[in-house]
N, C-alpha and C positions, 0 to 999 in steps of 0.2 A: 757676888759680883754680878751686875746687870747685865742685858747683853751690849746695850752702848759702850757701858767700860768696855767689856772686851773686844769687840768692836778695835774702839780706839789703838789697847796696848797692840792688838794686834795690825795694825798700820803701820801704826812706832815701828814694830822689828821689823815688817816690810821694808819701813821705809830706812833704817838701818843696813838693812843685807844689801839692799840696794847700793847704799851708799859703799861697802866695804869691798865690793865688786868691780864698784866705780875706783875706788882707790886701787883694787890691783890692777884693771888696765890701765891706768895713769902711770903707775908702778911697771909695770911691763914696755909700755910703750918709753919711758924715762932710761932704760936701759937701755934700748934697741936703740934711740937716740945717739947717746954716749958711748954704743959699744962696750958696755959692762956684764952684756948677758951671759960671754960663758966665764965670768969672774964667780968669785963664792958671796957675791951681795945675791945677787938673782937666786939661788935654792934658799939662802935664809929668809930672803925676804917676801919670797912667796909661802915660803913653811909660813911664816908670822901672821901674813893674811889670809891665810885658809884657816889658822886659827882661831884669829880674831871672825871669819866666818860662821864656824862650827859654832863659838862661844854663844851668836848673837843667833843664827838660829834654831841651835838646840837646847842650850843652858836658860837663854833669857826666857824662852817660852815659859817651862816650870816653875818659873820665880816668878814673874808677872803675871802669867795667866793662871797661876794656881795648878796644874795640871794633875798634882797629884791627889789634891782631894776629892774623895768618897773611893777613890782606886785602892783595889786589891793589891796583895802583895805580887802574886803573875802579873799583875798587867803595870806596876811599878818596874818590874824585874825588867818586863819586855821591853820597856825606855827605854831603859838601861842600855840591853844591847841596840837598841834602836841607835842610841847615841855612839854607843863604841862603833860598830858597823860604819853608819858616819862617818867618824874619822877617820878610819881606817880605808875607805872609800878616795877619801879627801888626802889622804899618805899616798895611797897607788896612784892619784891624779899629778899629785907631786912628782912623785916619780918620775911619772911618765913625760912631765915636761922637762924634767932635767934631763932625761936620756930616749929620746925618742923614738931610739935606735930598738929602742927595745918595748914589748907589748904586755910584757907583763903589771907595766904598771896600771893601764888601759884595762885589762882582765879585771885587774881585782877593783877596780870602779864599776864595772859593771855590775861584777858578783854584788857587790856592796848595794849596790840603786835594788834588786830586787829581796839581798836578804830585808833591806830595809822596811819593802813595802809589808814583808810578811810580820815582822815585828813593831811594824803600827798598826797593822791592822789585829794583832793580838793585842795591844795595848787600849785601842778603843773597842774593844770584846766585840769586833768582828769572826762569826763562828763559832761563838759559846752557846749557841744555842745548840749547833747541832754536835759540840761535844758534851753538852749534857744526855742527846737522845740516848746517844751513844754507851755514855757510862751507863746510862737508866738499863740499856740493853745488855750490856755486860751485869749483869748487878742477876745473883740467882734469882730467876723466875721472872725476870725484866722481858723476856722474848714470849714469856705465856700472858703475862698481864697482857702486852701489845696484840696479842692475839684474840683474848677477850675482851677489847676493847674494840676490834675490829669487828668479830661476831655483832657482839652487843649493837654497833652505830648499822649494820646491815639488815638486822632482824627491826631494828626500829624502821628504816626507808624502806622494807617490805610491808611495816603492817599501816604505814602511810600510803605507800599505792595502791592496796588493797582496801583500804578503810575507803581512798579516792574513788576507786573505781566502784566499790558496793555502790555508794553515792550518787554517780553519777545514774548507774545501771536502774537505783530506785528513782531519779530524779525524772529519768524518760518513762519508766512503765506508768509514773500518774500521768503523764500528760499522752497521750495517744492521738495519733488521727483519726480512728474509728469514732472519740467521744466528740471531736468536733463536727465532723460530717453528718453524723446521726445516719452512715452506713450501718456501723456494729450495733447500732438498739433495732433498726430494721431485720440486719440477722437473727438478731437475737429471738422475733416479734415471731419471725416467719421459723424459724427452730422450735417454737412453744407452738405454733398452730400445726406444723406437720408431726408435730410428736400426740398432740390431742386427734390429729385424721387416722393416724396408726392406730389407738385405741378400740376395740368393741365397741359399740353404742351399745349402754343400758338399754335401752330403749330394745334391741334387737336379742337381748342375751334370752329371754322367755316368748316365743309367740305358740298357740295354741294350733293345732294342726285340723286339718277340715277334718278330718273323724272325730275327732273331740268336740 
């Protein structure tokens, strides 16, 4: 499937849920009209479009957009409850509109909106990475490997700053300011001439004395 196809089907159910939302408040307000709301048309007939809801955006998604292929069997599984939760979500909403009086049907919509988010996001293998570290960790000798790996990457950016800094340290001793200025070969000149004025003079090491 391209992504324009999916693109599109997914519009379609947009523009489906939309539609099926628009029929319940049509449906709600058609009561309220007539004075039929605390009759038994009103719970069936909002049970009926919270189902036709649920069908169109949870069923149709996997059938139209493929959803299950290349999926694992957990993250198949996690739909699954993704889907039940759903409903069951969409039951306490019911609920709650039939008896107002009472919160429990309110509670368990809410429960529902967050188990949901944890069981799609297990579905789209959100966080499988980091329970793989995890098992890698659990697994014997999963905690020493990670250790000698750690070693290992620390001793390597030691002998990188070290290898840097030798480099640098040879890079400044060739170039000096002494070899520009030609101070240090004057030192050097006047170093060799007071070391040759310290010396004996040949010249003086044998003279013969006036009695000889």
């Amino acid at each position: 499937m391209t992504e324009e196809q999916d693109k599109a089907i997914r519009s379609r159910i947009t523009a489906l849920t939309f539609g099926v939302l628009a029929l319940m408040l049509i449906f709600m307000v058609v009561l309220a009209v007539t004075g039929k709301v605390g009759t038994l048309l009103f719970p069936v007939g909002m049970a009926a479009l919270l189902a036709l809801y649920w069908i169109v955006s949870d069923v149709l998604p996997v059938v139209w957009r493929k959803l299950f292929e290349g999926r694992t069997d957990s993250q198949k599984r996690a739909y699954y409850y993704y889907a039940l939760t759903d409903a069951a979500g969409l039951a306490g909403l019911i609920y709650f509109i039939i008896d107002m009086t009472s919160i429990t049907g309110a509670l368990v919509y809410a429960v529902s909106i967050f188990l949901k988010r944890r069981f799609w996001d297990e579905f789209q293998g959100v966080g499988k990475d980091e329970d793989e570290a995890e098992a890698a960790e659990a697994k014997p000798g999963g905690l020493a490997e990670a250790g000698i790996g750690a070693v290992i990457e620390e001793t390597d950016s030691s002998a990188e700053i070290e290898a840097g800094a030798v480099i640098e340290e040879t890079g400044a001793d060739e170039v000096k300011p002494d070899s520009l200025d030609g101070t240090g070969a004057a030192a050097d000149v006047a170093s060799v001439v007071g070391t040759e004025s310290d010396e004996p003079d040949s010249s003086d090491a044998y003279r013969p004395s006036d009695d000889e």
